[in-house]
C-alpha positions in Angstrom: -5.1 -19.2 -6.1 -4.7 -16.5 -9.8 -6.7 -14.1 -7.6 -4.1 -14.5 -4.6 -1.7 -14.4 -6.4 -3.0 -11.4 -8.5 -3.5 -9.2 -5.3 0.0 -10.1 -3.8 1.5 -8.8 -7.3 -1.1 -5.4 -7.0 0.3 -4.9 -3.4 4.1 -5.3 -3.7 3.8 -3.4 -6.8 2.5 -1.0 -4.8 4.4 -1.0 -1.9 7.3 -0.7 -4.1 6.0 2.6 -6.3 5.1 4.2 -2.8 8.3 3.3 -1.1 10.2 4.3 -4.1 9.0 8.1 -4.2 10.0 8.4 -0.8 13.2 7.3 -0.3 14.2 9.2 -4.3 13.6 12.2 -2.6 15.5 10.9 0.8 18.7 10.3 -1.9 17.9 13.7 -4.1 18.4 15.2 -1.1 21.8 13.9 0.3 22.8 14.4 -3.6 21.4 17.9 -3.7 24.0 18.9 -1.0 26.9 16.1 -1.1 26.9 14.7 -4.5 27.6 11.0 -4.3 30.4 9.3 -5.5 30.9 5.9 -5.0 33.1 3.2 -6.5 31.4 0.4 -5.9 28.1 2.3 -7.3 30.3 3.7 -10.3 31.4 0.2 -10.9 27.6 -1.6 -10.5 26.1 1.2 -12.5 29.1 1.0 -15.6 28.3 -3.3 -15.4 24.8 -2.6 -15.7 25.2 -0.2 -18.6 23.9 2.7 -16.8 25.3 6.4 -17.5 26.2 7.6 -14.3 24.3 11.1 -13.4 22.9 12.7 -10.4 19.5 11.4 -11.7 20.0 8.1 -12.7 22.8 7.6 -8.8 19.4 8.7 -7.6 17.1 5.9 -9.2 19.8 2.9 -9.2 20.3 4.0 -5.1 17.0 4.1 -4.5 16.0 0.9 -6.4 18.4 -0.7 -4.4 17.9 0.9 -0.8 14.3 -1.3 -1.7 15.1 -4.7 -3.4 18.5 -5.4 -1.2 16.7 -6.1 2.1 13.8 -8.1 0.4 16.7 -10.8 -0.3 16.8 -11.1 3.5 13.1 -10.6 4.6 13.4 -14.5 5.8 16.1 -14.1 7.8 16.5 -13.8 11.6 17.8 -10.6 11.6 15.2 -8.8 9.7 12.2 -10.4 11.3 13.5 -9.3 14.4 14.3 -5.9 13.2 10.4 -5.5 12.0 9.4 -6.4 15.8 11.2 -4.3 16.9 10.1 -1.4 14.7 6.6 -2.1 15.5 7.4 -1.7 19.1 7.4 -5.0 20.4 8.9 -6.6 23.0 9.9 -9.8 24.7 7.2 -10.3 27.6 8.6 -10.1 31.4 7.4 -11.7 34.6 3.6 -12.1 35.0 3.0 -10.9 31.3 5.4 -13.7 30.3 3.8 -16.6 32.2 0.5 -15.4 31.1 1.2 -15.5 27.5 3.2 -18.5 27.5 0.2 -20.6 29.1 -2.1 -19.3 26.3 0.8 -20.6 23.8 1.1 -24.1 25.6 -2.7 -24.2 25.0 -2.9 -23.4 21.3 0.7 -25.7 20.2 -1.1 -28.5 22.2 -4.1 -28.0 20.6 -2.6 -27.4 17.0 0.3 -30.2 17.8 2.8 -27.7 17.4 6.4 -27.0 19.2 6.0 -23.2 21.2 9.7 -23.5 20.9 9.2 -22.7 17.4 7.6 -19.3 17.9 8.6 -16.0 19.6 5.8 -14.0 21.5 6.1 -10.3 21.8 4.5 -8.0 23.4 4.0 -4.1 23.0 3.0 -1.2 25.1 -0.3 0.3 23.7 -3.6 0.9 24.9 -5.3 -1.0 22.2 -6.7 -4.2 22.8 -4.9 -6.3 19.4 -2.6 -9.1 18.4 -0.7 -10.0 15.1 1.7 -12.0 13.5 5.1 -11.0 11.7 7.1 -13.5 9.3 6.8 -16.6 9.9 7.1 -17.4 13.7 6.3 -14.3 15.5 3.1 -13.4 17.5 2.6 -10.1 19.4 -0.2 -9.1 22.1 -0.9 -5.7 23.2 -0.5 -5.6 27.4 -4.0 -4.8 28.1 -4.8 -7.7 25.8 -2.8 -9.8 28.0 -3.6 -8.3 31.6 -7.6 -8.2 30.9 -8.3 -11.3 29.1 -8.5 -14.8 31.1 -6.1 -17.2 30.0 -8.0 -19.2 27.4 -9.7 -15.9 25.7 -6.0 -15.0 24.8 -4.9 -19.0 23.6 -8.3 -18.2 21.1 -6.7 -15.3 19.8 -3.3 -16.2 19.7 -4.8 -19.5 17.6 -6.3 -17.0 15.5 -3.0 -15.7 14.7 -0.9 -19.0 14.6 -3.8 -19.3 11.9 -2.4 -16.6 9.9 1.1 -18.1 10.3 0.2 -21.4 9.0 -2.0 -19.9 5.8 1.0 -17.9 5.1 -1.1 -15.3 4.9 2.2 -13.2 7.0 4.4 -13.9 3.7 3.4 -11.2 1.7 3.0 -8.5 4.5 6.9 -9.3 5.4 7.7 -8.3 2.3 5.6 -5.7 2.4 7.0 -4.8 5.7 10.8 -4.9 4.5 10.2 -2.9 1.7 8.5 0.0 4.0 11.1 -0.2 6.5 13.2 2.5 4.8 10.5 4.9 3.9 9.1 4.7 7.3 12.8 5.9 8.6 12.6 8.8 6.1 10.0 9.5 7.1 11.5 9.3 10.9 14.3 11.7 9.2 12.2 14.1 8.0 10.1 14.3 11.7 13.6 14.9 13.5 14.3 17.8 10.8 11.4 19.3 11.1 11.4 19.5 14.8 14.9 20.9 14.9 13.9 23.7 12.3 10.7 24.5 14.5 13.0 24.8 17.5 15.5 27.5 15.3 12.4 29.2 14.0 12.6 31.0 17.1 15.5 32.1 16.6 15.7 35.8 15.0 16.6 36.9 11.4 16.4 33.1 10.1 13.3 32.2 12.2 11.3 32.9 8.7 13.5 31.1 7.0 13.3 27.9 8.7 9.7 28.1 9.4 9.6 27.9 5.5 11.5 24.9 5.0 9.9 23.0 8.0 6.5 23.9 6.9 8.2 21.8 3.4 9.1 19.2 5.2 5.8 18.9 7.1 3.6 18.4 3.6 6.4 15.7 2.6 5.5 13.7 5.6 1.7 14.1 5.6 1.9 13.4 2.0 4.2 10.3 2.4 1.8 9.0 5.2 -1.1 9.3 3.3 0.9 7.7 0.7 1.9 4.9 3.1 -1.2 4.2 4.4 -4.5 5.0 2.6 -3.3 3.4 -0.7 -2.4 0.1 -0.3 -4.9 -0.1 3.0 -7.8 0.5 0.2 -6.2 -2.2 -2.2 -5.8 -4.8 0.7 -8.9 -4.3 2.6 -10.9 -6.4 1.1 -8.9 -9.3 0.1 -7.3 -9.6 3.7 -10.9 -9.8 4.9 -11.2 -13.0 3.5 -7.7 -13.6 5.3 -9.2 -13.3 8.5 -12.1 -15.8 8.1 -9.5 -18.2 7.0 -7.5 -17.6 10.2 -10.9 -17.6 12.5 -11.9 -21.2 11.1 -8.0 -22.5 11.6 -8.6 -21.5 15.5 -12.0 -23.2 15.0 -10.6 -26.6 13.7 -7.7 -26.8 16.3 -10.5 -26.8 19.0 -10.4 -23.0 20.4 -13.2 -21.9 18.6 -15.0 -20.5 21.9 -12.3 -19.2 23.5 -11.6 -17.0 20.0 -15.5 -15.8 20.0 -15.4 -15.0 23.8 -12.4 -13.1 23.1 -13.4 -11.3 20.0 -16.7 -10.2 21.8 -14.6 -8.6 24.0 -12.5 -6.9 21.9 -15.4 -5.8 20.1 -16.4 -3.6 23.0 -14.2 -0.8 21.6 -15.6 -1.2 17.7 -19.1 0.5 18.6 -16.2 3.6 19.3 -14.7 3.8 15.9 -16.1 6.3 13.6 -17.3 5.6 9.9 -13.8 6.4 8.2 -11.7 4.1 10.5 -14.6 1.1 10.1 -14.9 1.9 6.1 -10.3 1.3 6.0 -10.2 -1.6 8.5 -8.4 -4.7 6.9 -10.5 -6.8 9.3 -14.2 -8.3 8.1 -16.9 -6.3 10.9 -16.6 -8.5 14.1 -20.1 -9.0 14.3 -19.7 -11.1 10.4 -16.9 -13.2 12.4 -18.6 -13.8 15.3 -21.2 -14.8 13.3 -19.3 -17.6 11.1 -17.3 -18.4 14.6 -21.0 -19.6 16.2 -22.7 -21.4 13.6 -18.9 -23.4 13.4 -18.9 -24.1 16.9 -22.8 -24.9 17.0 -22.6 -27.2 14.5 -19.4 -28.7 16.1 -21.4 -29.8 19.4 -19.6 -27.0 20.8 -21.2 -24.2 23.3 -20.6 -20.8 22.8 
């Protein structure tokens, strides 16, 4: 429980710090060349006993463009604005049927209410699934068109698991407090492209090659800074996370059904090189399928 705890303090600390340095230079900028002046800022920052300067409008703003939304992580709104800003979508026709069926199987199983939940699905090529707040589930379509019906309830179980640990509380957090650097970051894509495009143009072509090749090391940096971090930090605490998630799938009966569908998706890990393997959140699949078999074995269970 301390060490849960512990790591959930590490990470949002993090997340913060990160986040943080990336949307300050998001306000320096829009300071640097329309200097804010705000009333209702003038007035929080004079309550708060905080001169107010360029620098310290810069910290307050940014401090707040963080810790305002985290107040609402819960809410509807912001859960859905996360799905949506992971691309995910609300399944039609077949896709629909398809994943509702797997549901019915895993909240009769778990004695749940699929009311409760909203299923997503997004456009990529990867075979994946994963939970947001605290009542969303997402599949990827190929997932969902080339798993039978039951291999998909095994995984969804295995990500209702994750729901019902709570193990989804921190990452929405997490996920709120990223929300705004990953649109600076978006920002600072759509600048750079339009500079590249009036590179071309001549006399101030060097110019704005200059400035776009600036904002190109911001946004590599603030990727890295993003990603490798707080991946590193989590990796092998959320590993544990998964286990817990594979044996709540196990207990609600769909233990098989989440080993036949791992194996499958396992048919893409033997692809991944070293580095991808080495900053996966997720325990190797062979170590699950493992734990998932002797579970199921020792349940009278086939696999």
């Amino acid at each position: 429980m301390l060490y849960n705890l512990f790591r959930d303090v590490v990470v949002l600390s993090l997340t913060f710090i990160v986040n943080f340095l990336i949307v300050s230079t998001f306000w320096g900028l829009v300071e640097m060349f329309q200097p804010i002046h705000w009333q209702w800022l003038a007035q929080l920052m004079n309550y708060i006993r905080v001169p107010y300067t360029p620098t310290n409008v810069i910290i307050v703003l940014s401090a707040l463009t963080l810790l305002v939304p985290c107040l609402l992580h819960r809410t509807w709104f912001m859960q859905r604005y996360l799905c949506w800003a992971t691309n995910c979508q609300k399944p039609q026709g077949e896709a629909a049927e398809r994943l509702n069926q797997a549901m019915s199987i895993v909240c009769r199983k778990a004695g749940l209410d699929i009311s409760d939940y909203n299923l997503y699905v997004c456009n990529t090529k990867v075979l994946n699934a994963f939970a947001i707040g605290n009542n969303n589930i997402a599949v990827t379509l190929p997932l969902l068109s080339n798993m039978p019906i039951r291999e998909i309830a095994g995984i969804l179980a295995h990500e209702m698991g994750h729901i019902q640990n709570r193990d989804t509380n921190t990452a929405l957090l997490t996920s709120t407090m990223s929300s705004f650097g990953n649109f600076v970051i978006r920002i600072y894509s759509y600048i750079t492209l339009v500079l590249q495009i009036i590179s071309f143009i001549p006399v101030i072509g060097w110019f704005t090659a200059i400035i776009s090749w600036f904002f190109l090391i911001q946004i590599w940096l603030f990727q890295f800074l993003m990603q490798l971090p707080l991946h590193i930090v989590t990796m092998f605490s959320s590993r544990e996370d998964e286990y817990e998630a594979d044996l709540y799938a196990c207990k609600i009966g769909l233990g098989a059904e989440l080993f036949n569908g791992l194996s499958y998706i396992s048919q893409g890990e033997a692809q991944m090189g070293f580095a991808a393997r080495l900053l996966s959140s997720h325990p190797a699949t062979r170590q699950r399928l493992e734990r998932i078999r002797n579970y199921v074995n020792s349940h009278d269970t086939v696999v």
